[in-house]
C-alpha atoms as a printed R data frame, in Angstrom:
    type eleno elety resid chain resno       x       y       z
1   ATOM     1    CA   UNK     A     1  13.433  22.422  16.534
2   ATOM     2    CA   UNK     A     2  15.778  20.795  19.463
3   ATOM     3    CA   UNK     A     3  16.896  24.530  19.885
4   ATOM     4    CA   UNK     A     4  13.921  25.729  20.275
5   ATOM     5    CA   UNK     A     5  13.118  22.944  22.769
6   ATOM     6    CA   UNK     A     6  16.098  23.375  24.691
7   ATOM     7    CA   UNK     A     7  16.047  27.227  24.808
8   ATOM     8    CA   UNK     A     8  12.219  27.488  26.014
9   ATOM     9    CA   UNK     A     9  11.304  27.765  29.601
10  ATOM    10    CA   UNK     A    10   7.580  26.832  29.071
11  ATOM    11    CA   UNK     A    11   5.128  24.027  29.095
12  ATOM    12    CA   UNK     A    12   6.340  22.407  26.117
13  ATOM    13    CA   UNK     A    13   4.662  19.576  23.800
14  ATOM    14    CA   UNK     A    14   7.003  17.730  21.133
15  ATOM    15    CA   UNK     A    15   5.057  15.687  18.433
16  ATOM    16    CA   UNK     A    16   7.910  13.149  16.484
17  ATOM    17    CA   UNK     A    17   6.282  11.579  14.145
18  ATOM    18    CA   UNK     A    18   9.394   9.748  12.586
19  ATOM    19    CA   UNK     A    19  11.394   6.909  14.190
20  ATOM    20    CA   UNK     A    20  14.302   8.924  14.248
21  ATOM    21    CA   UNK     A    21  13.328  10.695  17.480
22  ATOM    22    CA   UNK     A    22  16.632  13.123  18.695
23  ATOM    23    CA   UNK     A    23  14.603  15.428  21.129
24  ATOM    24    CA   UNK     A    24  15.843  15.821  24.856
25  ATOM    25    CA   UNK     A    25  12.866  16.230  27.185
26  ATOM    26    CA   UNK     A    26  13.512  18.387  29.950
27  ATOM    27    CA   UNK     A    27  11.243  19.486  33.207
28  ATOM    28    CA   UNK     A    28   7.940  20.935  31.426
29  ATOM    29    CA   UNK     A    29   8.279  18.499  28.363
30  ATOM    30    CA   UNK     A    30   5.972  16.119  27.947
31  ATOM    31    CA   UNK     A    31   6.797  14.232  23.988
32  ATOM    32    CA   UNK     A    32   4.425  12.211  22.079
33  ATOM    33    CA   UNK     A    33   6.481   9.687  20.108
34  ATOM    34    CA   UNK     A    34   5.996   7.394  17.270
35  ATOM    35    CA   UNK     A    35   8.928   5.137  18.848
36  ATOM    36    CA   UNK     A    36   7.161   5.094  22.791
37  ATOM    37    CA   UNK     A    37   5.173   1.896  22.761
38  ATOM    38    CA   UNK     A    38   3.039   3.633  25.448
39  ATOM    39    CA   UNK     A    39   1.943   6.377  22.790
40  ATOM    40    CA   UNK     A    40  -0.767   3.721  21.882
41  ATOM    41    CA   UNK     A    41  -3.798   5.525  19.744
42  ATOM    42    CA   UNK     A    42  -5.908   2.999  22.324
43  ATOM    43    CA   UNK     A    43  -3.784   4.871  25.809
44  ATOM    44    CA   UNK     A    44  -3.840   8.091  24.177
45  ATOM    45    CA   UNK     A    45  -7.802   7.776  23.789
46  ATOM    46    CA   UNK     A    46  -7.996   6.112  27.241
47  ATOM    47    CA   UNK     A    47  -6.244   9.347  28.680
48  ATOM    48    CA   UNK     A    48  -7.987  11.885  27.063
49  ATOM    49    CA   UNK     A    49 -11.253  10.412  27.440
50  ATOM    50    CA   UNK     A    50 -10.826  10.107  31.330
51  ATOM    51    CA   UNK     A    51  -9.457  13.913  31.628
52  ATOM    52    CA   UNK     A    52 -11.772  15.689  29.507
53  ATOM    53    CA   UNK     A    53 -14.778  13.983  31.508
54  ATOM    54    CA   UNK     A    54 -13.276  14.602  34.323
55  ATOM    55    CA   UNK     A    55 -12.991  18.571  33.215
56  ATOM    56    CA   UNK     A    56 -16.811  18.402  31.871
57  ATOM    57    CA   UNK     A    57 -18.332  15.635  29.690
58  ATOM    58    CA   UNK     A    58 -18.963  18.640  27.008
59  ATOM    59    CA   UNK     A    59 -15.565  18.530  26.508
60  ATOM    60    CA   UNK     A    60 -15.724  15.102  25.187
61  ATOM    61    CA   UNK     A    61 -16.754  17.263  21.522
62  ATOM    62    CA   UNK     A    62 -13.677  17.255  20.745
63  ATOM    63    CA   UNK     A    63 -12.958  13.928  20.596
64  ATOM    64    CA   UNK     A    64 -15.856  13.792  18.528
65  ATOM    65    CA   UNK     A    65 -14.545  16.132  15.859
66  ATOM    66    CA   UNK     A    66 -11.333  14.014  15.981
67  ATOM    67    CA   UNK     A    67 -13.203  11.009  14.879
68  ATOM    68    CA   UNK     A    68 -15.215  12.309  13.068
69  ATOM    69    CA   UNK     A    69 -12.289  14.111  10.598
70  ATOM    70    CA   UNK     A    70 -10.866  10.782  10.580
71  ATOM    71    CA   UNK     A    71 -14.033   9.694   8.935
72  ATOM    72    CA   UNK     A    72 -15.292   7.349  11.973
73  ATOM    73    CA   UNK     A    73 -18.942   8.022  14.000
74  ATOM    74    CA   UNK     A    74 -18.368   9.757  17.240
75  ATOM    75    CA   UNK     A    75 -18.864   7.212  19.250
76  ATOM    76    CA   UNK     A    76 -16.638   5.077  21.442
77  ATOM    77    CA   UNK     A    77 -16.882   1.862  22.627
78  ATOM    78    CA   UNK     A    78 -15.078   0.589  25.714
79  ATOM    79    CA   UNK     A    79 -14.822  -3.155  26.473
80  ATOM    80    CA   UNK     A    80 -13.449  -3.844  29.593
81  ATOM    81    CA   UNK     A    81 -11.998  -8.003  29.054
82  ATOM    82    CA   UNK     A    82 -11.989 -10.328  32.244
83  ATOM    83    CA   UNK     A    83  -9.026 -11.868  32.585
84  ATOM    84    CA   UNK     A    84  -9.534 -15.820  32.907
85  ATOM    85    CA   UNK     A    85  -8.536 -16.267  36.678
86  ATOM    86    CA   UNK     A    86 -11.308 -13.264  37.193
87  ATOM    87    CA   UNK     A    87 -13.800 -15.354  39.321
88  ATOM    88    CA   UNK     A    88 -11.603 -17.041  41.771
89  ATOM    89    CA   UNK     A    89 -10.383 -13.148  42.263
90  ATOM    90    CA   UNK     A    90 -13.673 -12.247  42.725
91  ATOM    91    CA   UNK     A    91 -14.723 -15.187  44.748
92  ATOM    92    CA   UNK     A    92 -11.833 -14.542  47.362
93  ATOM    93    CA   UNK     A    93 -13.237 -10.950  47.188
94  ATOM    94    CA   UNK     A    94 -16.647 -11.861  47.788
95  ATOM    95    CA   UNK     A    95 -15.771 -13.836  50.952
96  ATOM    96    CA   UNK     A    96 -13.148 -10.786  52.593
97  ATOM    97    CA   UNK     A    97 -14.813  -8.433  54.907
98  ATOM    98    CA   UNK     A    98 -15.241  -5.109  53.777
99  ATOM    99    CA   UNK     A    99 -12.193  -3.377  55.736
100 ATOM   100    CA   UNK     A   100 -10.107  -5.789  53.881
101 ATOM   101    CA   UNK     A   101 -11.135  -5.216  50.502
102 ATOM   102    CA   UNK     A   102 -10.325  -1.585  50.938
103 ATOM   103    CA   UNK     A   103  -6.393  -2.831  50.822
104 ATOM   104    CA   UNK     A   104  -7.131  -3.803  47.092
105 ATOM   105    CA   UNK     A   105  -8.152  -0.308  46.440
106 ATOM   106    CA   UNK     A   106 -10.992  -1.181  44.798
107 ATOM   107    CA   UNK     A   107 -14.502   0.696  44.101
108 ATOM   108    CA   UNK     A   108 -17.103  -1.824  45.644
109 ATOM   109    CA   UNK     A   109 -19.574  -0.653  42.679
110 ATOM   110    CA   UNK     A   110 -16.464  -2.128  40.203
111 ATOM   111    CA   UNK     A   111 -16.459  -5.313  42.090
112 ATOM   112    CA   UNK     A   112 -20.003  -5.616  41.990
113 ATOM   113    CA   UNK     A   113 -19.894  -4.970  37.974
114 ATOM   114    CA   UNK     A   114 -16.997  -7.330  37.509
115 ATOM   115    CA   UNK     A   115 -19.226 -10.362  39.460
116 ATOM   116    CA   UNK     A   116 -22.493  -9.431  37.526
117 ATOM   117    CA   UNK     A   117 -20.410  -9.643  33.639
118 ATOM   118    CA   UNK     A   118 -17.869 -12.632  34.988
119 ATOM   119    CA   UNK     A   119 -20.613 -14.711  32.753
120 ATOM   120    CA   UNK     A   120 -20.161 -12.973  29.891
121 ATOM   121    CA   UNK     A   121 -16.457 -12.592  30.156
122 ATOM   122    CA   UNK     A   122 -16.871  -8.915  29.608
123 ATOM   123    CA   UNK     A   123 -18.079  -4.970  30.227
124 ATOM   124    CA   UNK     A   124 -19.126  -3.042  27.516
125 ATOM   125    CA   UNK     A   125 -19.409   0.574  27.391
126 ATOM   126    CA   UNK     A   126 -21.078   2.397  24.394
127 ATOM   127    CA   UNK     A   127 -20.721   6.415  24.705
128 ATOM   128    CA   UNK     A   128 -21.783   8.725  22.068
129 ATOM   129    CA   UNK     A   129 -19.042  11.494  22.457
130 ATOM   130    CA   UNK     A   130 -21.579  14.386  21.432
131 ATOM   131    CA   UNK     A   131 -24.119  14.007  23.782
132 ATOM   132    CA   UNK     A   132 -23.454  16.348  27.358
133 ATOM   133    CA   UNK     A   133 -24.489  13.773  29.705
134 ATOM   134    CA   UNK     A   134 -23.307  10.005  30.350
135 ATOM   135    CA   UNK     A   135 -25.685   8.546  33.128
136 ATOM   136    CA   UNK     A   136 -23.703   8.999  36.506
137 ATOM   137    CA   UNK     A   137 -23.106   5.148  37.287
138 ATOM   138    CA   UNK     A   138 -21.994   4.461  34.428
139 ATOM   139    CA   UNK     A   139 -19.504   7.157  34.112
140 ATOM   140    CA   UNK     A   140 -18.002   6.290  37.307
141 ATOM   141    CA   UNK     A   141 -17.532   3.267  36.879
142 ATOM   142    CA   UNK     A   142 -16.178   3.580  33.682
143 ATOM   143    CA   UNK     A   143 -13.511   6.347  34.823
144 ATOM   144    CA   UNK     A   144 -12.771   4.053  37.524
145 ATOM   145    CA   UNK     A   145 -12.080   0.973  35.149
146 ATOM   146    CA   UNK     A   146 -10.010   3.276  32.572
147 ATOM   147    CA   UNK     A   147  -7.815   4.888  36.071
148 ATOM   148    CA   UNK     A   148  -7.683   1.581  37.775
149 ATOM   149    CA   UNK     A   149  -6.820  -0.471  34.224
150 ATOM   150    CA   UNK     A   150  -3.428  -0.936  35.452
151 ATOM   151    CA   UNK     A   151  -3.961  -2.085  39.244
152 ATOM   152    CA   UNK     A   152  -6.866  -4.225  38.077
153 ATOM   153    CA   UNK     A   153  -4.700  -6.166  35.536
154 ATOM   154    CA   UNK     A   154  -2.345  -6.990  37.939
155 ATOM   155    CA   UNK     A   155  -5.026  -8.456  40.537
156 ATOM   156    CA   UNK     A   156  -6.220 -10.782  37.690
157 ATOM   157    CA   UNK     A   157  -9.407  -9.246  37.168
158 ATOM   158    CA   UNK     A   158  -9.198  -7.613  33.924
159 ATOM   159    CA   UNK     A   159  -7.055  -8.929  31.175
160 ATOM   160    CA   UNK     A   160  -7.291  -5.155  29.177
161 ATOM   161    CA   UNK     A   161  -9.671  -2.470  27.822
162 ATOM   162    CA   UNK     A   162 -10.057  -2.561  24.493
163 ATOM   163    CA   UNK     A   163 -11.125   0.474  22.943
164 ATOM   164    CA   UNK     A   164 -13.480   0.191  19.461
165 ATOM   165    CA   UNK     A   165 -14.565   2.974  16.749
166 ATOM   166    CA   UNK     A   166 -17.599   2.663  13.910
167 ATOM   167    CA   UNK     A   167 -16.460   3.668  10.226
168 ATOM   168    CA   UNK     A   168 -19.018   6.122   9.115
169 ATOM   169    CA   UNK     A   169 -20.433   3.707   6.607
170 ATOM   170    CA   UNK     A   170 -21.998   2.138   9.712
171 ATOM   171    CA   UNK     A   171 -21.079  -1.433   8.757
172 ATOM   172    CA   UNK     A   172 -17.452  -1.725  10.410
173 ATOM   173    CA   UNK     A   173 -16.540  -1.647  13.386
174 ATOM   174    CA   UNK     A   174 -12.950  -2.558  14.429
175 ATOM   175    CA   UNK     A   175 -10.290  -2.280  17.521
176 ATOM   176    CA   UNK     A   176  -9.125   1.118  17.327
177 ATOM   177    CA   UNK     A   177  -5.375  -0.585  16.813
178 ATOM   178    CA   UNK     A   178  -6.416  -1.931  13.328
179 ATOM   179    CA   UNK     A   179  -7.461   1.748  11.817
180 ATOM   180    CA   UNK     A   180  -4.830   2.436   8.957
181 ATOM   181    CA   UNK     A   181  -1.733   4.159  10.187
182 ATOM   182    CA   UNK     A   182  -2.364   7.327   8.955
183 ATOM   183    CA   UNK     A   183  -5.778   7.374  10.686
184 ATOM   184    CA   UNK     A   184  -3.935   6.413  14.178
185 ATOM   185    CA   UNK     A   185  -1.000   8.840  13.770
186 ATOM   186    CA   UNK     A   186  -3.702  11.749  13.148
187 ATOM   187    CA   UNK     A   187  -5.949  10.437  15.831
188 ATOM   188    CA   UNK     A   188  -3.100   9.818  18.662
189 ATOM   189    CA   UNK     A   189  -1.103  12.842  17.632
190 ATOM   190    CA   UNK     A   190  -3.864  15.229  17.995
191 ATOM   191    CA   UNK     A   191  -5.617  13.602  20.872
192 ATOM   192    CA   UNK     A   192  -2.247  14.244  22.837
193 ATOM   193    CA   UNK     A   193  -2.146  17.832  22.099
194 ATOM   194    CA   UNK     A   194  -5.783  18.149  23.131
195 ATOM   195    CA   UNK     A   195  -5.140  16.571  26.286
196 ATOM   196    CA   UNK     A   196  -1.519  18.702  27.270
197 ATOM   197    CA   UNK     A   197  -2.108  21.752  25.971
198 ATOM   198    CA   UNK     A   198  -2.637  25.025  28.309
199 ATOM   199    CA   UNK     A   199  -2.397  28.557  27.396
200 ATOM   200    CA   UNK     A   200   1.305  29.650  26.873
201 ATOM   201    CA   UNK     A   201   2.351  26.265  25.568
202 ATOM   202    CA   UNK     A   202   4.737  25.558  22.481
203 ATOM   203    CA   UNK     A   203   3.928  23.071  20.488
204 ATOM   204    CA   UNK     A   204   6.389  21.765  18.555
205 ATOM   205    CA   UNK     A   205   5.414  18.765  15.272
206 ATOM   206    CA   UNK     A   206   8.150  16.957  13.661
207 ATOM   207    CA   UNK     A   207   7.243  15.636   9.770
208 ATOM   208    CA   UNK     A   208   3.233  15.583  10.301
209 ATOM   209    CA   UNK     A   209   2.814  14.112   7.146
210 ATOM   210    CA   UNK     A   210   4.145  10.561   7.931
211 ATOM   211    CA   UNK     A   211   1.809   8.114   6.914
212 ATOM   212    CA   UNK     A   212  -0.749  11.103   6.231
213 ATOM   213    CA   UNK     A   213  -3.044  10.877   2.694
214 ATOM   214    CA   UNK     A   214  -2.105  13.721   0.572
215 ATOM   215    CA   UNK     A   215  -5.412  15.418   1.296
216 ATOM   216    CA   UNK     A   216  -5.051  15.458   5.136
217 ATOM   217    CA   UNK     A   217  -1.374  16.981   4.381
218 ATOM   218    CA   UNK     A   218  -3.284  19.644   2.839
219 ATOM   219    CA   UNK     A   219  -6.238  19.914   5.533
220 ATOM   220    CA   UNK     A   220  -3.364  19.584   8.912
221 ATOM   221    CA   UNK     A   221  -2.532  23.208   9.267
222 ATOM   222    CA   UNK     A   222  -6.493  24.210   9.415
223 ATOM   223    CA   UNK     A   223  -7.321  21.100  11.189
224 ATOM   224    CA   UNK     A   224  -4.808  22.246  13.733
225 ATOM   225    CA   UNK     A   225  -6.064  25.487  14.018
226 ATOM   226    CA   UNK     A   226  -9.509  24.108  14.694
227 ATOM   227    CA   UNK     A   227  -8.268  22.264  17.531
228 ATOM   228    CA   UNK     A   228  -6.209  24.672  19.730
229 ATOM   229    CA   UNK     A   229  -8.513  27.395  18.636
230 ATOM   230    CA   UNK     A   230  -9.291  28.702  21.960
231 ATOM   231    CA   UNK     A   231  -5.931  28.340  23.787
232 ATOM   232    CA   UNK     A   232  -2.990  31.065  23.103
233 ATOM   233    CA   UNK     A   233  -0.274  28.810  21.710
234 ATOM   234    CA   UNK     A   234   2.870  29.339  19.542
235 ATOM   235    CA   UNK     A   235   3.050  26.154  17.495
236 ATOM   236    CA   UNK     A   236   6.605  25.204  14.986
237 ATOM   237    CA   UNK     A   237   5.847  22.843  12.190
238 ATOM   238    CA   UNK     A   238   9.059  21.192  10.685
239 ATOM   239    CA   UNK     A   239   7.949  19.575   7.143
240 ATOM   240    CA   UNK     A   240   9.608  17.850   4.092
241 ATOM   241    CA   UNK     A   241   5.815  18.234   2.632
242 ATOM   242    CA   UNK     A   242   4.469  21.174  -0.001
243 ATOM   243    CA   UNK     A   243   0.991  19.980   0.435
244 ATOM   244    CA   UNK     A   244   1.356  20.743   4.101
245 ATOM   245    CA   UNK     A   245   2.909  24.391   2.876
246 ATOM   246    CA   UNK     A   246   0.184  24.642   1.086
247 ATOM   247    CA   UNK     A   247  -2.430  24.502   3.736
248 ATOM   248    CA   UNK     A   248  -1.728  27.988   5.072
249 ATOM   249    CA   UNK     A   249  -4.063  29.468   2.195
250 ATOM   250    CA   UNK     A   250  -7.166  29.787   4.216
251 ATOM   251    CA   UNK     A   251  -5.795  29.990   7.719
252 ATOM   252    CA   UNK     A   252  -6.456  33.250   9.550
253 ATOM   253    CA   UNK     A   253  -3.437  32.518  12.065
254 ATOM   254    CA   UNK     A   254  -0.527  34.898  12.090
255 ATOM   255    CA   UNK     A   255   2.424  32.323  10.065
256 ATOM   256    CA   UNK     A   256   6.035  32.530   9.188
257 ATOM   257    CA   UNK     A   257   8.284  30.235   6.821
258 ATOM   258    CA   UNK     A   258  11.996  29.120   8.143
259 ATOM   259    CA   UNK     A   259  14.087  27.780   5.677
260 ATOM   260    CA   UNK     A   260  17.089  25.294   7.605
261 ATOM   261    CA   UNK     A   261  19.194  25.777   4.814
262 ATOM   262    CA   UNK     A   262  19.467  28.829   4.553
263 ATOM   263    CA   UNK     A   263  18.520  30.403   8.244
264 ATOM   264    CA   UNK     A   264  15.860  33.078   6.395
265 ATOM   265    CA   UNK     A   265  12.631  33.773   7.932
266 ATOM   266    CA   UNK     A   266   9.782  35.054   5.800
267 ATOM   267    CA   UNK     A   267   6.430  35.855   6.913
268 ATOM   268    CA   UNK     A   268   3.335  34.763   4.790
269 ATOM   269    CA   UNK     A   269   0.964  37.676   3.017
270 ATOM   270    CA   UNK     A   270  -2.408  36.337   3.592
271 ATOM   271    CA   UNK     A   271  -3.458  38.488   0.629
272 ATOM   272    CA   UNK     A   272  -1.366  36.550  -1.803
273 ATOM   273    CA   UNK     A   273  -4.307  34.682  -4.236
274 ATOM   274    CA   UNK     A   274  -3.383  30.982  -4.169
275 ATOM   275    CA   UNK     A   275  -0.491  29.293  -1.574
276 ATOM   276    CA   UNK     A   276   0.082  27.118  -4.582
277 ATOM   277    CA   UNK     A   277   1.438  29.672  -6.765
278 ATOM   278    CA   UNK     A   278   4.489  30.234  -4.142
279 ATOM   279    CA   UNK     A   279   4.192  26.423  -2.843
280 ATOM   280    CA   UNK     A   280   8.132  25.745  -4.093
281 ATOM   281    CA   UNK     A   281   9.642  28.575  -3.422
282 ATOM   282    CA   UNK     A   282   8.242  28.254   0.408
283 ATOM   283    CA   UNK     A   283  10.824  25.264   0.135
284 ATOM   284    CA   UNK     A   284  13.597  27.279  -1.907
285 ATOM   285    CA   UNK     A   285  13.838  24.303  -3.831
286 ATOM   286    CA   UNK     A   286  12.577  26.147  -7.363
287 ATOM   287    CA   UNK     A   287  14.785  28.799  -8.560
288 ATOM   288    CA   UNK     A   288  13.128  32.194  -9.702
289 ATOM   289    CA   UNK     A   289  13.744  31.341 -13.620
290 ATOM   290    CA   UNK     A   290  11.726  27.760 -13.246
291 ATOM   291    CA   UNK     A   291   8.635  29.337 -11.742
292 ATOM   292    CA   UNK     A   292   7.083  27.090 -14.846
293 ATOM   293    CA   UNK     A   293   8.480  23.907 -13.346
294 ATOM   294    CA   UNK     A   294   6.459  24.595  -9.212
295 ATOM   295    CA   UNK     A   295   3.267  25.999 -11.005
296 ATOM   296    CA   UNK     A   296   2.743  22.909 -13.759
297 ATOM   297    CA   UNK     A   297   3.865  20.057 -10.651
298 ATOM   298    CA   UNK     A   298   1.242  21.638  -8.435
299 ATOM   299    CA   UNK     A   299  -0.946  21.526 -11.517
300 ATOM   300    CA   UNK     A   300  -0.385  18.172 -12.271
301 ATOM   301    CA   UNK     A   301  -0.954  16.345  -8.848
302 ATOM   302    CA   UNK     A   302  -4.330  18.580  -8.495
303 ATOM   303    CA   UNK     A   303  -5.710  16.895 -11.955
304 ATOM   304    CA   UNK     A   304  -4.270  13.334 -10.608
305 ATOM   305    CA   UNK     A   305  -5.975  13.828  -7.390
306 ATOM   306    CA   UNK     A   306  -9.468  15.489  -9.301
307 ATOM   307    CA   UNK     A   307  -8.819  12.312 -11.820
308 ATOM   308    CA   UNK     A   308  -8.128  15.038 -14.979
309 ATOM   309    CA   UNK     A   309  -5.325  13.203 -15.508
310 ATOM   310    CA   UNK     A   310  -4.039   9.376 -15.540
311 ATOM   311    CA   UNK     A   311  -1.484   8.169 -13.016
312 ATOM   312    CA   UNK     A   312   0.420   7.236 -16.138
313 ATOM   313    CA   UNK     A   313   0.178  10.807 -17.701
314 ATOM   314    CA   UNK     A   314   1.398  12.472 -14.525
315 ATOM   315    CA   UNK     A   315   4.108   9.855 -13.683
316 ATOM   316    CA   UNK     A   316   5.550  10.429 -17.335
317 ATOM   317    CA   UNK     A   317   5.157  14.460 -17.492
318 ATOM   318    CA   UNK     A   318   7.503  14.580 -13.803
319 ATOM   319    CA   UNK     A   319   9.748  12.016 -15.156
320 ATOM   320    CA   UNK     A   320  10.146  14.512 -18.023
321 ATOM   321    CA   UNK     A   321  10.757  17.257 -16.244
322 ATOM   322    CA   UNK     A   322  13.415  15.196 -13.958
323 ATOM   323    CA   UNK     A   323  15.409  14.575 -17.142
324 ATOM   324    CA   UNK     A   324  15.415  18.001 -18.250
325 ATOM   325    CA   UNK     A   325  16.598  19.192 -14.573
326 ATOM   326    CA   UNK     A   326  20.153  19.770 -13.769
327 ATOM   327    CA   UNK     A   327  19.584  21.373 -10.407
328 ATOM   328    CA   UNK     A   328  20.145  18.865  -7.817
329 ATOM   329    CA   UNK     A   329  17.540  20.440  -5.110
330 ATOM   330    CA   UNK     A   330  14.811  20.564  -8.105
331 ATOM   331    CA   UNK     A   331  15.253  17.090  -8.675
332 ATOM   332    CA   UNK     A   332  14.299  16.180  -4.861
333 ATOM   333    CA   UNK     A   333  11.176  18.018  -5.130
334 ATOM   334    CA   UNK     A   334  10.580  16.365  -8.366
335 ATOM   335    CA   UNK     A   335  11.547  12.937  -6.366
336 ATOM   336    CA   UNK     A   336   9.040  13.885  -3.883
337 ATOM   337    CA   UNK     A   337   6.039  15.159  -6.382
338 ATOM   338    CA   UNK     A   338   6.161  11.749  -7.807
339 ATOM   339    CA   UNK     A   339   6.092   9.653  -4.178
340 ATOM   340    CA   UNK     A   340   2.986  12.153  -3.890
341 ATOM   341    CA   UNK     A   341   1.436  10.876  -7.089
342 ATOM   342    CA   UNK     A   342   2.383   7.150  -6.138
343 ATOM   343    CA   UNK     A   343  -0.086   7.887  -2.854
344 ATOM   344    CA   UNK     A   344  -2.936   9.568  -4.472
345 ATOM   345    CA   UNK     A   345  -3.016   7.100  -7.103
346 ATOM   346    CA   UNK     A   346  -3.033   4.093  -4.517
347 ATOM   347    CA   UNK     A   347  -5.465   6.090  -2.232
348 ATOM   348    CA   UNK     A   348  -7.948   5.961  -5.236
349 ATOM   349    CA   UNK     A   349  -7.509   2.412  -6.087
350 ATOM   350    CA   UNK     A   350  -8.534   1.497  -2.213
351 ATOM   351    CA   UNK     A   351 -11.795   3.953  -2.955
């Protein structure tokens, strides 16, 4: 993946989602990174929300669909917190002329917004990310908040904007910050790509299944697909994860395996039945002789995950297998079939 980074002259986007982050950026790079404090799912949403309704508030659908795959309501609510020293700001603000509150910089309908909420201590914006219109105001002057975050912090007037989501149950609604991780690496991670993306980019993703539930490992290729649908990209997933592998069943896109080890390159037959039938060998982890071995794992996480089986049953049946195995690549995939159990079984116990 760094080679590809380093030998490509265009528009480039790098997804790491792993702490061990070795990618260079160069001129045309632009890297979301698990390790960048800035890479915040609340600046990430911040960002995308201000450029996409800048482009057209249409656009705004797709952070909708986002959301809404993440099982949260498409809606997004913006709080914009005074900070406490907020009225004597405003009161030395109120008593400037006009010429000199243009050296603050500072939209005179914002100021006026500010002073009308200092009593609550607050602004709160609610937008529902399907609808095409947001009443002009109140666009502006929320695009003018979000832009101006930065410069208004440091004049004291706000102390942050705190971005909030609505679970789909209706009944919670939380800082977008205290989602689950895998929600906020799937949310931020995708949100960045919508945002950067133009037609000609690369794209390149680094392990996509950190922190991911099993069945959004096996949803991320056609989720991805969905979301640079209409742009003419060339995208390079790196993955430790069959589930991911075993997305490319229904997508339409034209898709090709690398193997690192070995430096082969194998395009994938879309008119082969099931993805799950070549899932190991994808990984060249199975040897041709154990084709029993990839076919009965596969089999055996799909009953844990359609509760066929018990956690116990499946745990047992792969430790089995491990003890039977004297190929040492075998036994990793074994290693990693039962972390995959561990997650589906704890993913149903939070049900």
């Amino acid at each position: 993946m760094q080679e590809v980074s380093q030998g490509s002259r265009r528009d480039t986007l790098i997804i790491c989602n792993t702490v061990h982050d070795k990618f260079r950026t160069r001129p045309g790079v632009k890297k979301f990174s698990v390790r960048n404090l800035r890479n915040t799912p609340s600046n990430i949403i911040k960002s995308a929300f201000v450029e996409l309704a800048r482009e057209s508030t249409y656009r705004l659908n797709a952070i909708a669909k986002v959301l809404e795959y993440c099982n949260y309501n498409p809606v997004l609510t913006f709080i914009a917190v005074l900070h406490k020293d907020a009225e004597e700001t405003l009161s030395e603000l109120s008593h400037m002329a006009m010429s000199s509150r243009r050296d603050f910089d500072i939209s005179p309908n914002i100021i006026e917004s500010l002073s009308e909420s200092n009593s609550h201590g607050h602004i709160e914006f609610e937008i529902n990310l399907t609808l095409s219109y947001i009443e002009p105001r109140i666009q502006e002057m929320l695009l003018g908040i979000l832009e101006g975050e930065h410069h208004l912090r440091k004049l004291k007037l706000l102390k942050g904007v705190e971005v909030h989501v609505q679970h789909k149950d209706g009944n919670r609604f939380l800082r977008i910050d205290q989602a689950s991780s895998g929600e906020l690496t799937l949310i931020a991670s995708q949100l960045f790509i919508l945002t950067n993306m133009r037609n000609g980019s690369l794209i390149l993703i680094d392990e996509p299944e950190n922190s991911l539930h099993p069945q959004w490992q096996k949803d991320y290729v056609n989720t991805l697909g969905d979301l640079i649908g209409r742009y003419d990209v060339e995208v390079f997933i790196a993955t430790h994860s069959p589930l991911i592998v075993s997305g490319v069943r229904n997508s339409e896109d034209s898709i090709s395996f690398h193997y690192a080890e070995t430096g082969n390159t194998t395009f994938f037959d879309h008119s082969v039945p099931s993805a799950e039938e070549s899932l190991w060998e994808q990984f060249e982890t199975i040897t041709p002789e154990s084709r029993y071995v990839s076919d009965h794992v596969v089999d055996l996480l799909e009953d844990l995950d359609n509760k066929k089986r018990t956690f116990d049953e499946v745990t047992q049946a792969l430790e089995s297998m491990a003890r039977a195995s004297y190929d040492e690549r075998q036994g990793k995939v074994l290693q990693a079939a039962k972390k995959l159990a561990i997650e589906i079984h704890q993913e149903a116990q939070n049900v």
